[in-house]
N, C-alpha and C positions, 0 to 999 in steps of 0.2 A: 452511511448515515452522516449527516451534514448540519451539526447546532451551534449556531454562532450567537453573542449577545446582539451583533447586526445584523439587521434582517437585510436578505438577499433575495432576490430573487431571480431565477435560472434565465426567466424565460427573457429577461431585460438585458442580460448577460451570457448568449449562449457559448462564445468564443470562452469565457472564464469558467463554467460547468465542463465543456471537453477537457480541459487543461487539470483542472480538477480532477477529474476521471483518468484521465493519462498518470497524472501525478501519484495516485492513489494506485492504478495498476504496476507502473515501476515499482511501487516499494514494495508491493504485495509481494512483486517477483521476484525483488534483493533479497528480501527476508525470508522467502521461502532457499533460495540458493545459497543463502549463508548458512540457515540448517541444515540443507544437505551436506553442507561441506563437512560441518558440527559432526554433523551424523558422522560420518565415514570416516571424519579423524578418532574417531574413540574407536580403544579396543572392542575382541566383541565379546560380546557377553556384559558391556555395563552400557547404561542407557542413561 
């Protein structure tokens, strides 16, 4: 989801909407890989 006070529009911009979408997959990925890391550094049995 994408709500800015400026209005944008994708289709006038479509190089800035991939970039976007890139931008937004990286972090998904970082942050899911930082949890797993999380994850596996604690002992087991506490969550």
């Amino acid at each position: 989801m994408h709500a800015s006070y400026l209005h944008t529009h994708w289709a006038g911009y479509p190089h800035l909407a991939a970039r976007f979408a890139e931008a937004v997959h990286a972090f998904a990925h970082a942050a899911a890989w930082a949890d797993a890391r999380t994850a596996a550094a604690q002992p087991q049995g506490m969550s």
